[in-house]
Residue frames as qw, qx, qy, qz and C-alpha x, y, z in Angstrom:
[[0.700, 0.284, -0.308, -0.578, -16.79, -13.73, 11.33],
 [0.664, -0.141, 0.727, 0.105, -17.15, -17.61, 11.11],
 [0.473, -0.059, 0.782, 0.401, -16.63, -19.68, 8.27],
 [0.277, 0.563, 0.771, 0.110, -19.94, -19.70, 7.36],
 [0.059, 0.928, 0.122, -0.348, -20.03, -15.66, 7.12],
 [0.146, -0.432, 0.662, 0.595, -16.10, -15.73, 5.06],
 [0.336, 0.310, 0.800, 0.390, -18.12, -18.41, 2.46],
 [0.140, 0.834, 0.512, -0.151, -21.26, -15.53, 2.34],
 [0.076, 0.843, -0.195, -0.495, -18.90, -12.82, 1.54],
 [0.576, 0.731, -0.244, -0.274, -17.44, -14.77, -0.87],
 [0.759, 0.371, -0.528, 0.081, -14.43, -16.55, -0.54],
 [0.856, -0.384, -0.313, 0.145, -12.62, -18.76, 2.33],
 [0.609, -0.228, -0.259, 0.714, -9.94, -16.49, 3.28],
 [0.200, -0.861, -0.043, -0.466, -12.24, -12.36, 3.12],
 [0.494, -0.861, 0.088, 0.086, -11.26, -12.06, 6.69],
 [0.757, -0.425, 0.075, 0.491, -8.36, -12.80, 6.49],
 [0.425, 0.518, 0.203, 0.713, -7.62, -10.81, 3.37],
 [0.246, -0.855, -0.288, -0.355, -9.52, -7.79, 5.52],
 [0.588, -0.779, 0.094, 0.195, -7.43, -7.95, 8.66],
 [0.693, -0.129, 0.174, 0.688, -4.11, -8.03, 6.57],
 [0.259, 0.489, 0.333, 0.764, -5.33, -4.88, 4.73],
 [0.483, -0.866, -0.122, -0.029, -6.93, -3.19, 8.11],
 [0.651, -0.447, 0.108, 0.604, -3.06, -4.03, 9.76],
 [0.462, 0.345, 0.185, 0.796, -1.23, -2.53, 6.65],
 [0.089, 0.725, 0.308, 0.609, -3.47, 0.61, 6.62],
 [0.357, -0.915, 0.044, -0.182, -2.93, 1.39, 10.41],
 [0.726, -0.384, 0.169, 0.545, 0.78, 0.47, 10.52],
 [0.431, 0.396, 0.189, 0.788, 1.48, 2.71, 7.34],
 [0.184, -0.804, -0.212, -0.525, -0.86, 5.63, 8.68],
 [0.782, -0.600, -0.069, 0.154, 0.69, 5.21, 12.40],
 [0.696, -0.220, 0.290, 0.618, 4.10, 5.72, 10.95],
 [0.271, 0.581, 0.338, 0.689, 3.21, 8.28, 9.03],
 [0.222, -0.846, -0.193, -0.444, 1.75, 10.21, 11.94],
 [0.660, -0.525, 0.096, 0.529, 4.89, 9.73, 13.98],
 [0.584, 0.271, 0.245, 0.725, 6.86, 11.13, 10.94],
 [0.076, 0.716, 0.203, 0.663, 4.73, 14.24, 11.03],
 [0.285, -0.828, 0.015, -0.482, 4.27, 14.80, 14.58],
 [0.639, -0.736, 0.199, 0.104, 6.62, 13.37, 16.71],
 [0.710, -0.044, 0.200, 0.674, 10.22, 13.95, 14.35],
 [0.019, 0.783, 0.044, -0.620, 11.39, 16.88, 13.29],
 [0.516, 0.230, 0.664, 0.490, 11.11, 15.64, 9.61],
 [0.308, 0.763, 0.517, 0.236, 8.82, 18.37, 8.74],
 [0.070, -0.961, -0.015, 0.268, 10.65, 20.71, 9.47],
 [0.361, 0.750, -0.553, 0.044, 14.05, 19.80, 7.21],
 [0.615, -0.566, 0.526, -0.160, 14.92, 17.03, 9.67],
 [0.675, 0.491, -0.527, -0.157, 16.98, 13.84, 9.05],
 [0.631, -0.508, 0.563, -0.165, 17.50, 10.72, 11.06],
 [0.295, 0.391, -0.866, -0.097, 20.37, 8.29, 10.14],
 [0.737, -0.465, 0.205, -0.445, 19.43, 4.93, 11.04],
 [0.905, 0.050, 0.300, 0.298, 21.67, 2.60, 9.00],
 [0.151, -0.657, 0.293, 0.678, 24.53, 3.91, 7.08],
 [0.054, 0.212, 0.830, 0.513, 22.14, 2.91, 4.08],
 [0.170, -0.703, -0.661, -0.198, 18.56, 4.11, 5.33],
 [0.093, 0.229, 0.308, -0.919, 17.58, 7.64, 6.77],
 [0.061, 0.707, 0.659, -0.248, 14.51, 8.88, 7.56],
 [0.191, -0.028, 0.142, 0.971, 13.12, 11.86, 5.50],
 [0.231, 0.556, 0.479, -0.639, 10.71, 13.77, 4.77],
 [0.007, -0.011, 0.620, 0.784, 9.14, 13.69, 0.75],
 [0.615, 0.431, 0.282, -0.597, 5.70, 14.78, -0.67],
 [0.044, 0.047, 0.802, 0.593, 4.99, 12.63, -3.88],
 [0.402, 0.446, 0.070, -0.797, 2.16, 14.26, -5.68],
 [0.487, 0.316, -0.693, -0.427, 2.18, 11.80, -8.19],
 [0.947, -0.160, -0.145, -0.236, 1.79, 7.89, -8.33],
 [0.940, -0.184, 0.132, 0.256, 4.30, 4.85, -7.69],
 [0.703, 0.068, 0.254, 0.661, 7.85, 6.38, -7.99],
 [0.069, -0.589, -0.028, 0.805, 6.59, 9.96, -8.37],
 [0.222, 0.125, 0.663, 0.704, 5.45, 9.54, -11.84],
 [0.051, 0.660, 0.555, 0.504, 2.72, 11.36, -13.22],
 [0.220, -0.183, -0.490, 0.823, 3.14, 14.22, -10.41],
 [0.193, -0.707, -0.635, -0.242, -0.27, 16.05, -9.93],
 [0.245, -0.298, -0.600, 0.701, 0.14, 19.30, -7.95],
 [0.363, -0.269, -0.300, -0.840, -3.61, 20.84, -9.37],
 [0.567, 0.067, 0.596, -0.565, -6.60, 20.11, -7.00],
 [0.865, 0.333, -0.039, -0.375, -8.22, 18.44, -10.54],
 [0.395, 0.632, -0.647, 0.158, -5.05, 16.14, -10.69],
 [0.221, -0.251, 0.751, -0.569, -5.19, 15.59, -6.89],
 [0.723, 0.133, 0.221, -0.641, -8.90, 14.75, -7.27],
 [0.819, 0.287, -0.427, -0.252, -8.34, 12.51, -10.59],
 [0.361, 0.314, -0.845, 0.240, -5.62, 10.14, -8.36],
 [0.407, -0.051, 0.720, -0.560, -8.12, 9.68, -5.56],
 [0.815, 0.145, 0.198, -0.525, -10.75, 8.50, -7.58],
 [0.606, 0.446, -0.659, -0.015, -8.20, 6.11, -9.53],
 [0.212, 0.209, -0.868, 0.397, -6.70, 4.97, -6.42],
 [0.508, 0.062, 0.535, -0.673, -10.60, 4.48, -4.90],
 [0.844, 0.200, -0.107, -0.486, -12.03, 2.69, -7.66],
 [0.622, 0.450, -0.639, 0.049, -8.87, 0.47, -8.41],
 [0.149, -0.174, 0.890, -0.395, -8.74, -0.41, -4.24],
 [0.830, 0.066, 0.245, -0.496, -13.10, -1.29, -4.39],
 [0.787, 0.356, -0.466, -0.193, -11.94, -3.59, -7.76],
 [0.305, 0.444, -0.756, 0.372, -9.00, -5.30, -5.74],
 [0.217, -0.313, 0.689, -0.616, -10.69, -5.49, -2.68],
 [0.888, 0.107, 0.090, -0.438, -13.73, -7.41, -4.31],
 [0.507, 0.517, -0.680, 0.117, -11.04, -9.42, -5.85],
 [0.200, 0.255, -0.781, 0.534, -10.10, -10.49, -2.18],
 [0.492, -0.142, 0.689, -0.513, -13.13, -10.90, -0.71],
 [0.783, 0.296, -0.106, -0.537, -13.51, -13.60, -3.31],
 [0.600, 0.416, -0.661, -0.175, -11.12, -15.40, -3.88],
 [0.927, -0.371, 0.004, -0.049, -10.54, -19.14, -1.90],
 [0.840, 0.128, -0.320, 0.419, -6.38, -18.91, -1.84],
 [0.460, -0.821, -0.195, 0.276, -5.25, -18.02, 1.00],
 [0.453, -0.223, 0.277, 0.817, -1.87, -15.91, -0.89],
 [0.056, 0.552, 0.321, 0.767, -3.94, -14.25, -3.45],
 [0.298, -0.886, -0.353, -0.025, -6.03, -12.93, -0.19],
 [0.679, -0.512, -0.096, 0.518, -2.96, -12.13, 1.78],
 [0.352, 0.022, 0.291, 0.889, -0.91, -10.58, -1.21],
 [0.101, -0.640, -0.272, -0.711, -4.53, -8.13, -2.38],
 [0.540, -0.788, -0.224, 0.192, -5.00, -7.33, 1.55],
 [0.516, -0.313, 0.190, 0.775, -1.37, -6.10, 1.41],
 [0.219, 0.359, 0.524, 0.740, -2.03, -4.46, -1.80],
 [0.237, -0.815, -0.368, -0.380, -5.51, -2.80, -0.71],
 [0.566, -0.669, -0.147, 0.459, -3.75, -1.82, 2.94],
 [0.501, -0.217, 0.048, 0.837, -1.34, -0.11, 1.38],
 [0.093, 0.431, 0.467, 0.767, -3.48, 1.42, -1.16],
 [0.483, -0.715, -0.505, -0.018, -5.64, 2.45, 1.47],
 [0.532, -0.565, -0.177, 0.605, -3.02, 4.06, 3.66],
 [0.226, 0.062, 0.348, 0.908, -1.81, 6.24, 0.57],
 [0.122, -0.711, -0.566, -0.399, -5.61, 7.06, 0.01],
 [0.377, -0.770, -0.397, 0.327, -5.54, 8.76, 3.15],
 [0.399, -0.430, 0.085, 0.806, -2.44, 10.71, 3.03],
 [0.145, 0.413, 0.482, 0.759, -4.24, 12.42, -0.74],
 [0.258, -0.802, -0.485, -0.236, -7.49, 13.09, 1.05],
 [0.493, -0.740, -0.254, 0.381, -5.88, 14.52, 4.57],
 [0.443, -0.588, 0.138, 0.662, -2.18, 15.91, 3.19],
 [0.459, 0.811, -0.079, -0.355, -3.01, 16.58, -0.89],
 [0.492, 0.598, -0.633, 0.015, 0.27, 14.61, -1.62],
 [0.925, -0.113, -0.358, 0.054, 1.72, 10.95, -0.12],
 [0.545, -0.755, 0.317, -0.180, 3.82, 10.88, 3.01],
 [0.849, 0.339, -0.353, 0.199, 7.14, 9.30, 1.91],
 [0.428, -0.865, 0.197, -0.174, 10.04, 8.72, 4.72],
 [0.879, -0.286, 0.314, 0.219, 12.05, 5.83, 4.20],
 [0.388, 0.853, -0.306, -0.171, 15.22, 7.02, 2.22],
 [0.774, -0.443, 0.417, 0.178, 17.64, 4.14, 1.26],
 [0.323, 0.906, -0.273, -0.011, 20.90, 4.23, -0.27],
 [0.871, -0.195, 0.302, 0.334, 24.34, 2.65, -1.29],
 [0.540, -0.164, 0.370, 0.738, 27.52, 4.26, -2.21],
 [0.160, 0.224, -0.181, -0.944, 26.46, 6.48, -5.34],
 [0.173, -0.335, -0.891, -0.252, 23.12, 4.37, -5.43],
 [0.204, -0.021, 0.253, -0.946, 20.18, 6.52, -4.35],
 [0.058, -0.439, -0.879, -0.176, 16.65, 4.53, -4.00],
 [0.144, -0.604, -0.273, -0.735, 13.64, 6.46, -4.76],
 [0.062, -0.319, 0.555, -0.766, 11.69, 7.96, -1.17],
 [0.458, -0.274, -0.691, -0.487, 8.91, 5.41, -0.11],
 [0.524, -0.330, 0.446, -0.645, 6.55, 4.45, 2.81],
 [0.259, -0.044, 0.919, -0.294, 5.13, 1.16, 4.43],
 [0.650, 0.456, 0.105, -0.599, 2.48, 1.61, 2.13],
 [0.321, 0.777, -0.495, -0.221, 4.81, 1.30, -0.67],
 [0.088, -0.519, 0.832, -0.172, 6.26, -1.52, 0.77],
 [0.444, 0.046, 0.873, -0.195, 3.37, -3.40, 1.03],
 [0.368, 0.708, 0.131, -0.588, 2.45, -3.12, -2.30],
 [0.399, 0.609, -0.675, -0.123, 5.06, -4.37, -3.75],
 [0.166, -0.190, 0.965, -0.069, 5.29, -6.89, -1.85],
 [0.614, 0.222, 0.711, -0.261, 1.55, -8.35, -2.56],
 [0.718, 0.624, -0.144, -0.273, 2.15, -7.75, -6.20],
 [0.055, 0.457, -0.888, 0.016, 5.51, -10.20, -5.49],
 [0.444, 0.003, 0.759, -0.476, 2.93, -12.22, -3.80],
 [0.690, 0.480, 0.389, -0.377, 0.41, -12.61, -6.77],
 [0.318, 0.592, -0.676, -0.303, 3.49, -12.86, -9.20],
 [0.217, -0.349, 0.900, -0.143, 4.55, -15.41, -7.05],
 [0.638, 0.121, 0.696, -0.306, 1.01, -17.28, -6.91],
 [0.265, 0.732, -0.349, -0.522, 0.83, -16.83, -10.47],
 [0.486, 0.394, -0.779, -0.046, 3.61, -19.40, -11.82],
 [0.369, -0.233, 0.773, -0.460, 1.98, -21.48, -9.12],
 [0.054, -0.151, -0.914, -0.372, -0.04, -24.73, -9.82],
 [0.024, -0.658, -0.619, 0.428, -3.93, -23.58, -9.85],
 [0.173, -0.224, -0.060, 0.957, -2.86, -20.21, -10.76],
 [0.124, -0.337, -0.468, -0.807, -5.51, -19.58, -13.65],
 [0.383, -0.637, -0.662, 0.095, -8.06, -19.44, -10.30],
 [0.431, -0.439, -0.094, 0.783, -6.32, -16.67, -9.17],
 [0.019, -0.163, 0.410, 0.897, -6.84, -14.58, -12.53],
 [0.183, -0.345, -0.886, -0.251, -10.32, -15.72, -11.71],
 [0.224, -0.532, 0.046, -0.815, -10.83, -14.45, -9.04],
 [0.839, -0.374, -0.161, -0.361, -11.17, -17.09, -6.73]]
């Protein structure tokens, strides 16, 4: 796209928001389809990689943290269309706005949300793998989704308490 096409969609950094939320969604889904088919996670498997992080295998049926778990097809159904309407809302969001962090942080946000979308539609439940831990600390099981997610809601905290911000909460 040139310039003049990013201003037509809306705001000065769409592409870029797009390609950070394209990357997310095929680095989380890529790593997800190693987990399943080239570890023996699905089968019970377990790889150490830090004497804090292993690799596992977890289904979360639910949302963020496992919460609201969902294992009915009308459940299953009601979290896709949540997590589809809430990525369109977001993703207009981003291809509006003109700061280049609010794009970056909803690209991150929609990527991830994206990547999870898949894993409802293809596996019925999210593809968690990353399992980290300290002493009798025990962090919940998450993916690269996950990860970026959080981070572009750090990101839009972040822009937030920034000068400007109320643009942001504009949409722009």
């Amino acid at each position: 796209m040139t310039d003049a096409a990013d201003a037509a969609a809306g705001g000065r950094f769409a592409r870029l928001g797009l390609t950070v939320a394209a990357a997310g969604a095929v680095l989380d889904q890529a790593t997800k389809l190693w987990i399943m088919h080239g570890t023996d996670l699905p089968d019970g498997g377990q790889i150490s990689v830090l004497p804090v992080l292993d690799l596992v295998l977890a289904w979360n049926h639910g949302i963020s943290y496992g919460l609201f778990q969902q294992d009915g097809a009308l459940g299953k159904w009601l979290l896709i269309a949540f997590t589809f309407v809430a990525t369109i809302v977001l993703g207009v969001w981003m291809l509006r706005t003109d700061r280049r962090l609010v794009a970056v942080s909803l690209g991150l946000i929609v990527g991830g949300a994206v990547g999870n979308l898949i894993d409802r539609v293809v596996y019925g439940a999210v593809v968690d793998f990353v399992y980290f831990h300290v002493l009798d600390f025990s962090w919940y099981v998450f993916n690269l989704a996950d990860t970026w997610i959080v981070a572009g809601v750090v990101g839009l905290l972040y822009d937030s308490f920034r000068p400007g911000h109320t643009d942001a909460a504009k949409g722009r």
